[in-house]
C-alpha positions in Angstrom: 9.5 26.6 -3.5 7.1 25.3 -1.4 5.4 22.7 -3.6 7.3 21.1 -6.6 7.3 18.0 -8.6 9.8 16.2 -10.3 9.8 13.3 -12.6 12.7 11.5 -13.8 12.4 8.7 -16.7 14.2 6.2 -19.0 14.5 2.4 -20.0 13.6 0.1 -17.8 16.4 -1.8 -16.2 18.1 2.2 -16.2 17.5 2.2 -12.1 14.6 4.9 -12.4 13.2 3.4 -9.0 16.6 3.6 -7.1 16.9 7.3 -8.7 13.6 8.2 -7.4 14.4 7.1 -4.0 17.8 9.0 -4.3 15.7 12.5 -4.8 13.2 11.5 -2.5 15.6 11.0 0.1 17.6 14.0 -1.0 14.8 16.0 -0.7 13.3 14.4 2.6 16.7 15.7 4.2 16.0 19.1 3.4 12.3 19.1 5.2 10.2 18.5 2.7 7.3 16.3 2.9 7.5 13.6 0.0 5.2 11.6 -2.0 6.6 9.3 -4.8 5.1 7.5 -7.2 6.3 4.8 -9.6 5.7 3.6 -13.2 6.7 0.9 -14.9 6.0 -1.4 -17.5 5.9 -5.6 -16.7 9.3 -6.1 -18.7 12.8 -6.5 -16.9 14.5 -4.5 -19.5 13.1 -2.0 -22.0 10.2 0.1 -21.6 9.2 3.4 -20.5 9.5 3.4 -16.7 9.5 6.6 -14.5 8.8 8.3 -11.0 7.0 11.4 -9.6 8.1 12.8 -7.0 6.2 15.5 -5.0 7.3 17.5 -2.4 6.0 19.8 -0.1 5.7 22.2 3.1 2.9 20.4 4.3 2.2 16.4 4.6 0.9 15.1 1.1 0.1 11.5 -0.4 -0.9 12.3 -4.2 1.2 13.9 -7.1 0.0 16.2 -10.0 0.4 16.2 -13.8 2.1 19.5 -14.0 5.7 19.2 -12.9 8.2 21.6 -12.3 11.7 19.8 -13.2 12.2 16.6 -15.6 15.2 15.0 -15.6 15.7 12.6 -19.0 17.4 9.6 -19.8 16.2 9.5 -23.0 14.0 10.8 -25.7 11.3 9.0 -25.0 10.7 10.4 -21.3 11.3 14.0 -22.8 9.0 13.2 -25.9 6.1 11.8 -23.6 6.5 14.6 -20.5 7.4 17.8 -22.0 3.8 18.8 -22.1 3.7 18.2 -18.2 6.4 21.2 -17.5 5.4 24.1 -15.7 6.5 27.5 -17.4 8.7 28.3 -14.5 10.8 25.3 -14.6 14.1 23.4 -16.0 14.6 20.5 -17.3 18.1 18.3 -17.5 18.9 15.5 -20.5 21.3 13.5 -21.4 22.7 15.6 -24.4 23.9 12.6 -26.2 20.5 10.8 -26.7 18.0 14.0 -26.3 17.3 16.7 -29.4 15.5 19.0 -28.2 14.0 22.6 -29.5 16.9 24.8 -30.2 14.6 27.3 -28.8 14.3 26.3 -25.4 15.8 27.8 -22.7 14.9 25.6 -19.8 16.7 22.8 -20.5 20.2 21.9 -19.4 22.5 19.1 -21.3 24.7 17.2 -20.2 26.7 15.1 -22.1 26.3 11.4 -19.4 27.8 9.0 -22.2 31.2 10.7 -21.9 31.1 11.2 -18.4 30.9 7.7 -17.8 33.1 6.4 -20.9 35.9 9.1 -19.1 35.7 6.7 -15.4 35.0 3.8 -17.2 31.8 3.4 -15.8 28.6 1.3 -16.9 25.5 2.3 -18.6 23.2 2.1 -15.0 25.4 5.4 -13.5 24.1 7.7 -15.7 21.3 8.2 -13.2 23.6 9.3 -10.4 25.2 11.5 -13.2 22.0 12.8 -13.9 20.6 13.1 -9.8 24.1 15.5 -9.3 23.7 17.3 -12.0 19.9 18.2 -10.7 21.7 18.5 -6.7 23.5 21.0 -8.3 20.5 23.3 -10.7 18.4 23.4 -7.4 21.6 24.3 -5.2 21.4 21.4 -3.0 24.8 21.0 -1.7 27.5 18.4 -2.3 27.9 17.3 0.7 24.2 16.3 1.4 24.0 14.7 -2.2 27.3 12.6 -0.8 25.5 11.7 2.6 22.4 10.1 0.8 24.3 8.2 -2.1 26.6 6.8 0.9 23.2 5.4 2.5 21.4 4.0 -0.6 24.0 3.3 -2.8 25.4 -0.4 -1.7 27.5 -1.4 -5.0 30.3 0.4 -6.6 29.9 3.5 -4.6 33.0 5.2 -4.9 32.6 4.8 -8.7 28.8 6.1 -8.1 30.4 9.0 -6.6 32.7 9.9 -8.8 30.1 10.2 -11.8 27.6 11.8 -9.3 30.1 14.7 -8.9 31.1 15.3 -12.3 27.2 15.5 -13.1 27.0 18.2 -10.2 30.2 19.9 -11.1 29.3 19.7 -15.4 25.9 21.8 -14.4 24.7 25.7 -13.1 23.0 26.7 -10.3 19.5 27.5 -12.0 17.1 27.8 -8.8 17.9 27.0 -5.5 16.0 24.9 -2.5 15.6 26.5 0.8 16.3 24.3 3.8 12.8 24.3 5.9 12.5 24.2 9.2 11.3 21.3 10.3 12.4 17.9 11.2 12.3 15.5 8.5 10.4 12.2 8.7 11.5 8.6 7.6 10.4 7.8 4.2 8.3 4.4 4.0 6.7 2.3 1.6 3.1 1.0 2.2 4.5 -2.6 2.0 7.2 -2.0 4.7 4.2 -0.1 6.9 1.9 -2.8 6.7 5.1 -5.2 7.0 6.2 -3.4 10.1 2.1 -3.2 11.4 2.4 -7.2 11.4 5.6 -7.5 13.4 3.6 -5.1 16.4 0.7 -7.4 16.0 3.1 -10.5 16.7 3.9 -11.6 13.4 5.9 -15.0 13.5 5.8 -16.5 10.1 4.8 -14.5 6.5 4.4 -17.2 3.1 4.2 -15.6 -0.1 4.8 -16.3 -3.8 5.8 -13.2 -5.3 3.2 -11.3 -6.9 3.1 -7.6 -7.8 2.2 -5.6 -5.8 2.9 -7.3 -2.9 6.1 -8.9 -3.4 8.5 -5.9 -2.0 6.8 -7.3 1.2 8.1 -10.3 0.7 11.7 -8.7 0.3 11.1 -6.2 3.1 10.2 -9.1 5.4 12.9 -11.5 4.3 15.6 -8.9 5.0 13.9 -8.4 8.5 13.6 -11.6 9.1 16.7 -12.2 11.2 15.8 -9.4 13.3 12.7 -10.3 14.6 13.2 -13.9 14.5 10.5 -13.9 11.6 10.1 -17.3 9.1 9.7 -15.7 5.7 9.1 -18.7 3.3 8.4 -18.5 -1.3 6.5 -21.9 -1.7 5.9 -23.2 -5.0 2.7 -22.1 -5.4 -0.3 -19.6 -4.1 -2.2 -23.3 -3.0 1.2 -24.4 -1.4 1.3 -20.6 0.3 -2.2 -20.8 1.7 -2.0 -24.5 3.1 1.3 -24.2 4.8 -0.2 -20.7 6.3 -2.7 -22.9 8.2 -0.1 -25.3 9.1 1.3 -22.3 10.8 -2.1 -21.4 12.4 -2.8 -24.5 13.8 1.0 -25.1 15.5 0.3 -21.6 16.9 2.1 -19.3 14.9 1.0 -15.6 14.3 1.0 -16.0 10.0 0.6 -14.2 7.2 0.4 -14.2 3.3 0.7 -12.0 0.7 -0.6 -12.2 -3.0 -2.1 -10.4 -6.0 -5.6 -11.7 -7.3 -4.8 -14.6 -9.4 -2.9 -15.4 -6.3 -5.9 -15.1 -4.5 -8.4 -17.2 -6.7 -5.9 -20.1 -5.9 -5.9 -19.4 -2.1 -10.0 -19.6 -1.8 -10.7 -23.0 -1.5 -7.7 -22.7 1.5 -9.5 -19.7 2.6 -13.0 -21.5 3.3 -11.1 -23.6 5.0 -10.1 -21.5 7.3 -13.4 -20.6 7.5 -14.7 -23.9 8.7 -11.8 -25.0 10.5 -12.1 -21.3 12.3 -7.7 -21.1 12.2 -7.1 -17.6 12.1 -4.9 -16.2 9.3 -4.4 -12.6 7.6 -4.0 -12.1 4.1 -2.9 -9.2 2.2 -4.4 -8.4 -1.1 -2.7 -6.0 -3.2 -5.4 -5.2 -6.0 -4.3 -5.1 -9.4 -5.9 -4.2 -12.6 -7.6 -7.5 -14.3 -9.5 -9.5 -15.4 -7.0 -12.3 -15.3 -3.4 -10.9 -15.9 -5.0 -7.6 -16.8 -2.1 -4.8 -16.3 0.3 -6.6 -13.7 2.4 -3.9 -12.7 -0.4 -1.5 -12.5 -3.2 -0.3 -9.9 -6.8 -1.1 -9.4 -9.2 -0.9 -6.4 -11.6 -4.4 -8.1 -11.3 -6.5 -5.8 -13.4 -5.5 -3.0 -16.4 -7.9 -3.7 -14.1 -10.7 -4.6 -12.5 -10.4 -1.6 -16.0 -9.7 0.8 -17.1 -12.9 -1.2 -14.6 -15.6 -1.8 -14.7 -18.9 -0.3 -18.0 -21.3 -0.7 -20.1 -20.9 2.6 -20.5 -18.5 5.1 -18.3 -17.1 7.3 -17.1 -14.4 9.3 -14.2 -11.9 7.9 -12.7 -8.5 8.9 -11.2 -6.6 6.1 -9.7 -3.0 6.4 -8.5 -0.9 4.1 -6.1 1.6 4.6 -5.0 4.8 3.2 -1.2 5.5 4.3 1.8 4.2 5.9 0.4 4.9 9.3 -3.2 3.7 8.5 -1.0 0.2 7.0 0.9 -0.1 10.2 -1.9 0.5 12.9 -4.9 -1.7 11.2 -2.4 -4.4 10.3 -1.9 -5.0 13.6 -5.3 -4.6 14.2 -5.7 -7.2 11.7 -3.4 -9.6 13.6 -5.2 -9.2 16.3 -8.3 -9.8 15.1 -7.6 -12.7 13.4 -6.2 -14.4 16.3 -8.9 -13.0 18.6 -11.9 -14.7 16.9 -10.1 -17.4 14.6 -11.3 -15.9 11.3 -9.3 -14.9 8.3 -8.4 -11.0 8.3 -7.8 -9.2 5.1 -5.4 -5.7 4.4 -6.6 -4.9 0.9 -3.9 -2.5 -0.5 -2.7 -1.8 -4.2 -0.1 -0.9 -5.8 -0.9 2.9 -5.3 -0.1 2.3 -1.5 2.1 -0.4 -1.6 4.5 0.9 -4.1 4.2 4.7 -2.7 6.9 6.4 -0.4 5.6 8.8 2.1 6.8 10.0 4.9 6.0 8.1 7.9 5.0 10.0 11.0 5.1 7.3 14.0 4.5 10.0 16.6 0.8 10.6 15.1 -0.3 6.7 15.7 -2.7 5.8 18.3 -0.9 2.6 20.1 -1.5 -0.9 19.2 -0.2 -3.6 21.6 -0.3 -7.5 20.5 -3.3 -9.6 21.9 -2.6 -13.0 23.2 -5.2 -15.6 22.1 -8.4 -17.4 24.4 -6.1 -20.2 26.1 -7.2 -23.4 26.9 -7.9 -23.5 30.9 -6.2 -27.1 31.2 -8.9 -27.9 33.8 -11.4 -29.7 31.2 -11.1 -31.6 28.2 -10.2 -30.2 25.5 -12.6 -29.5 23.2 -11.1 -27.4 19.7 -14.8 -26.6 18.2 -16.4 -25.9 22.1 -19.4 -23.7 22.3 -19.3 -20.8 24.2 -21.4 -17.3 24.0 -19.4 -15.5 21.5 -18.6 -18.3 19.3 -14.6 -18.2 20.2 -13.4 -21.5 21.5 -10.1 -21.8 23.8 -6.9 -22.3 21.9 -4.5 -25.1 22.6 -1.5 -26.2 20.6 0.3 -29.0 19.9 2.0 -30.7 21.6 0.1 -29.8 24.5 0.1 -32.1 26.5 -3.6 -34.3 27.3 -5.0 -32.1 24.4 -6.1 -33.6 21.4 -6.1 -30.6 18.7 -8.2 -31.5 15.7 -9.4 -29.3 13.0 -11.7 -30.4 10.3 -12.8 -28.9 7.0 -15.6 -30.8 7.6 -18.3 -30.0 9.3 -17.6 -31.6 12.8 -18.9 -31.5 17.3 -17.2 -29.4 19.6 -14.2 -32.3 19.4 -13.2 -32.0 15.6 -14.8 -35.2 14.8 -16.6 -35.2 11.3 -20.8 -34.9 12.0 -23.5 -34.7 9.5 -26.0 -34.3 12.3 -28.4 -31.8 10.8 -29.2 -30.0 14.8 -25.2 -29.9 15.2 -24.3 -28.6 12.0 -26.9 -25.5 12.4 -25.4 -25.0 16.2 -22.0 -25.4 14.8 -22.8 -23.0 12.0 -24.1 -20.2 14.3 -21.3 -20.4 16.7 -19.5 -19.4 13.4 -21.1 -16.1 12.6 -21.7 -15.5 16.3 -18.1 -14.2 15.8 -19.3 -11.3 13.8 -21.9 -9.4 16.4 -19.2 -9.1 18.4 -16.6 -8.0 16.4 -18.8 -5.3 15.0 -19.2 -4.7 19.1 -15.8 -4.4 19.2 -15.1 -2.5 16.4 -17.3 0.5 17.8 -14.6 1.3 19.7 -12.1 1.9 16.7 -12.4 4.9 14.4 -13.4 2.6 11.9 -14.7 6.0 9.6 -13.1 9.4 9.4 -13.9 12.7 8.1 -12.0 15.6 6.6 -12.3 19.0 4.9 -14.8 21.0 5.2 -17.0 18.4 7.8 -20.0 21.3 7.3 -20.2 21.3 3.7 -23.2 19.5 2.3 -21.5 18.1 -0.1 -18.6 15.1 0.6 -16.2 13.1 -1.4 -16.0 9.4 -0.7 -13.2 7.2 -0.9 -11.7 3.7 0.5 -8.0 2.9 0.3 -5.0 4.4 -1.5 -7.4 7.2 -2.6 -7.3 8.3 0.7 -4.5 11.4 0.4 -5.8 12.6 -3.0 -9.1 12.5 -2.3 -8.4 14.6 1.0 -6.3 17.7 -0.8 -9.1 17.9 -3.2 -11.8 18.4 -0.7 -9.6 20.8 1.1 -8.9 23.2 -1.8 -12.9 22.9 -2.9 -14.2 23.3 0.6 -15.6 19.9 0.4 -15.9 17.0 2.9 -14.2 14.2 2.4 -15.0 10.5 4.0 -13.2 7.8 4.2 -14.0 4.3 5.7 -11.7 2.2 6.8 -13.2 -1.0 7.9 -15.2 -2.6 5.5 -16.4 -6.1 6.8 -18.1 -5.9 9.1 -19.0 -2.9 7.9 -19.4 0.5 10.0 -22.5 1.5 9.6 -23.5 3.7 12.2 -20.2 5.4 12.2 -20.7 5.8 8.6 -24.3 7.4 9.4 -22.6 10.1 11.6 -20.1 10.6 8.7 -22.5 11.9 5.9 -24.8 13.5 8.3 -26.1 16.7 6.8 -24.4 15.9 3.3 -27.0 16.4 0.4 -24.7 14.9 -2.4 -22.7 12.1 -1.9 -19.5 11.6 -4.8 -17.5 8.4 -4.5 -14.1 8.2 -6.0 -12.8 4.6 -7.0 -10.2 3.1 -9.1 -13.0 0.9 -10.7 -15.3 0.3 -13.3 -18.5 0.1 -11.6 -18.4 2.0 -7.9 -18.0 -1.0 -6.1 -17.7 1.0 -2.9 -21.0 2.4 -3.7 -22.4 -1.3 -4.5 -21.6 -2.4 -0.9 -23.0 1.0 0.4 -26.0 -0.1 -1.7 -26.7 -3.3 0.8 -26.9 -1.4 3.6 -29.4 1.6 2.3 -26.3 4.3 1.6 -27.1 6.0 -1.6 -24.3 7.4 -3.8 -25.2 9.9 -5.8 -22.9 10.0 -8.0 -19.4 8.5 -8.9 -15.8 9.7 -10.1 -14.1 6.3 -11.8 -11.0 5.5 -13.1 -9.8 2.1 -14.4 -6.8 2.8 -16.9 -4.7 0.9 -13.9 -3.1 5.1 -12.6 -4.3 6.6 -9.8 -6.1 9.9 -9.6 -3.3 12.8 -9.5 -4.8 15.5 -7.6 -5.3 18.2 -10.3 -7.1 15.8 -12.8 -9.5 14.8 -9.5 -10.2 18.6 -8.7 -11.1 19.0 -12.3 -13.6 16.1 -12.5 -15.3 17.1 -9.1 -15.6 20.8 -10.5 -17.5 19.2 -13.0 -19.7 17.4 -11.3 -20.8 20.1 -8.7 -20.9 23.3 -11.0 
């Protein structure tokens, strides 16, 4: 097979996510290239939860609604997915719990509550039951199965393996998996991408309060932490994570945070100072659906002019976007860099789409990205923290440097730090500020801050920002489309963007939104949309329902 998907389901609390990164894994071994995603309810135990996994000849980062095996850990997942099976496919249940159509033929039971009363094992190993008993349909053999489990299975894993095996042995061989031939590729999450992005960019301390989607980034980075001498620190608050962030920032110390956005409405009064105080900081903002709460363990792409906007005052931002794992790694350190280059807050908007995705991660494909040291103070003068110079960026000392006084000042203040309410120093002061952002934009020129893919002559182009990225791209290709996808979005690209969309007639933009907020900010800068795709029920496009829903708008 060269393109399958597989979706196993149950309770939450039933280790569905550790199952699908068992068959991810499994399959990743045999060549394939995977995409996974994950669903799940906000509720610890109890629930529907359940994975997709998708895997391919070819590089992919979106799944499908059909799928062509379903594995069950209860009625529910059979009740609610059945209708998603392919005709050529199987799927297995746990006979036990499942009824199912005395009719069908493509369905395998297999009785897991004896298995595991027979080793005296608990209720959570019914997965590996189940994941051997699939090894074994597809004709993976033992031996790999036994290789993964050893690598992601940490507790009881001889007891693991013993109900793993009498799942593969209780099942037939009912199609079998080819071994391809090609090397396989680490699998990755977009947290641990942008996570690992940070570290190249010089990443010294990350402050968080956990927050889905962004808190596996605090895991990932707390179990890292010791080996890149990182300080990973949970405050007691999103106020507590943003201040001692800029404690960081000021001592000298490459920081970052990470938060959700009711997170984030707490951080913006922290943020504008930043702002003022010009102490460079990056902050990851995994959009959720809301308004407030909203769907917390769910996916949204709302937050764009929140996060363009937030903060009283003006000043200068970059914020960047990314698509997949090796879009996360490169612009996060990108980010870092930038922040620390022109003292301004940087911002990696992701979402649970990216963050909570496996792909496969192909480091060999990404352009390298060293860490950029800071403007030093020249020791020869004064210091001065605020001094003027041409592109706004005053040198950086630390403390305790020694015959510097380092102030900063959320209030307006002279090249020194000290407070002024001079109305010709506050207008100088102001456009030093925003100087910042000419030539960042400058800078930027010099990135591919905009790509293109599909069909780049076809005069008509899909648009998309962020985690839409991989769907949006498969769907252009098998419609002879072009697809564009910008990257940066503050400051925002605009003559890249103009040699983008030359020669397209109709321009579609895709968004996990309500009102096309991509196509809002395009609106400010004289880019018209012509029309949109949206979807806001907090799931991301699968490629088959986005193929269906272009079709629709171009027939």
């Amino acid at each position: 097979m060269d393109d399958f998907s597989l979706l196993i389901g149950g309770k939450a609390g039933f280790g569905i996510d550790k199952s699908g990164a068992i068959i991810s894994r499994l399959l990743n071994q045999l060549g394939y290239r995977i995409y996974a995603y994950r669903d799940y309810p906000s509720l610890i135990r109890g629930g529907h939860t359940f994975s997709i996994i998708r895997a391919s000849k070819i590089r992919i980062a979106s799944h499908l609604n059909k799928i062509d095996f379903l594995l069950a850990l209860n009625q529910e997942t059979l009740d609610l997915h059945k209708s998603k099976l392919n005709k050529d496919c199987f799927f297995i249940y746990d006979s036990e719990q499942v009824k199912v159509n005395p009719a069908a033929t493509c369905g395998t039971g297999i009785a897991l509550g004896k298995i595991l009363k027979e080793e005296n094992a608990p209720e959570v190993m019914r997965n590996s039951c189940i994941i051997g008993a699939f090894a074994k349909g597809v004709g993976i053999r033992w031996e790999a199965l036994d290789v993964v489990l050893k690598k992601e299975i940490s507790k009881e894993l001889d007891l693991n393996l013993k109900v793993a095996r009498r799942g593969f042995d209780a099942a037939g061989e009912l199609t079998r998996l080819s071994q391809l031939e090609q090397k396989s590729l680490p699998l990755v999450s977009g947290n641990q991408a942008i996570g690992l992005g940070l570290i190249k960019g010089g990443l010294k301390a990350y402050i968080a309060y956990p927050m889905t989607p962004t808190s596996p980034l605090l895991h990932f980075l707390a179990e890292a932490a010791p080996d890149f001498g990182l300080k990973v620190i949970h405050p007691e608050s999103e106020i507590g994570v943003i201040l001692m962030a800029l404690g960081f920032s000021y001592m000298g110390e490459k920081v970052a945070v990470g938060t959700s956005g009711g997170g984030f409405c707490l951080m913006t009064e922290g943020l504008s100072f930043a702002g003022m105080a010009e102490l460079p900081i990056v902050i990851i903002m995994g959009q959720r659906p809301g308004p407030s709460t909203g769907l917390p363990t769910y996916s949204s792409q709302t937050d764009l002019h929140f996060v363009l906007n937030a903060g009283q005052g003006e000043f200068v931002r970059f914020m960047v976007a990314p698509g997949d794992p090796e879009e996360a790694y490169y612009w996060s350190a990108v980010a870092m860099n930038m922040a620390w280059k022109y003292q301004i807050p940087s911002f990696i908007l992701s979402d649970k789409n990216l963050g909570e995705g496996v792909f496969n991660f192909d480091s060999g494909s990404i352009k390298e990205i060293k860490e950029e040291a800071p403007l030093p103070w020249d020791r020869k003068s004064g210091y001065k923290r605020y001094q003027f110079t041409d592109n706004g960026v005053s040198p950086l000392a630390f403390v305790p440097e020694k015959g510097a006084i380092i102030k900063v000042n959320s209030y307006e203040h002279d090249e020194s730090g000290i407070t002024t309410e001079d109305p010709n120093l506050a207008t100088m002061m102001q456009d030093k500020r925003l100087a910042k952002g000419k030539y960042l934009a400058q800078e930027l020129e010099g990135f591919e801050t905009v790509k293109v893919y599909g069909n780049k002559g076809s005069p008509t182009a899909l648009l998309c920002w962020g985690s839409n990225k991989g769907t949006c791209i498969e769907a252009a290709q098998n419609l002879g489309l072009k697809a564009v996808h910008p990257l940066v979005l503050s400051p925002f690209p605009v003559k890249q963007f103009q040699d983008a969309i030359k020669g397209v007639k109709r321009l579609i933009c895709i968004e996990n939104n309500a009102s096309g907020q991509l196509a809002g900010l395009l609106k400010a800068y004289d880019f018209k949309v012509d029309d949109k795709i949206l979807k806001y029920d907090g799931r991301p496009f699968s490629l088959d329902e986005l193929e269906e829903k272009v079709k629709e708008k171009i027939k």
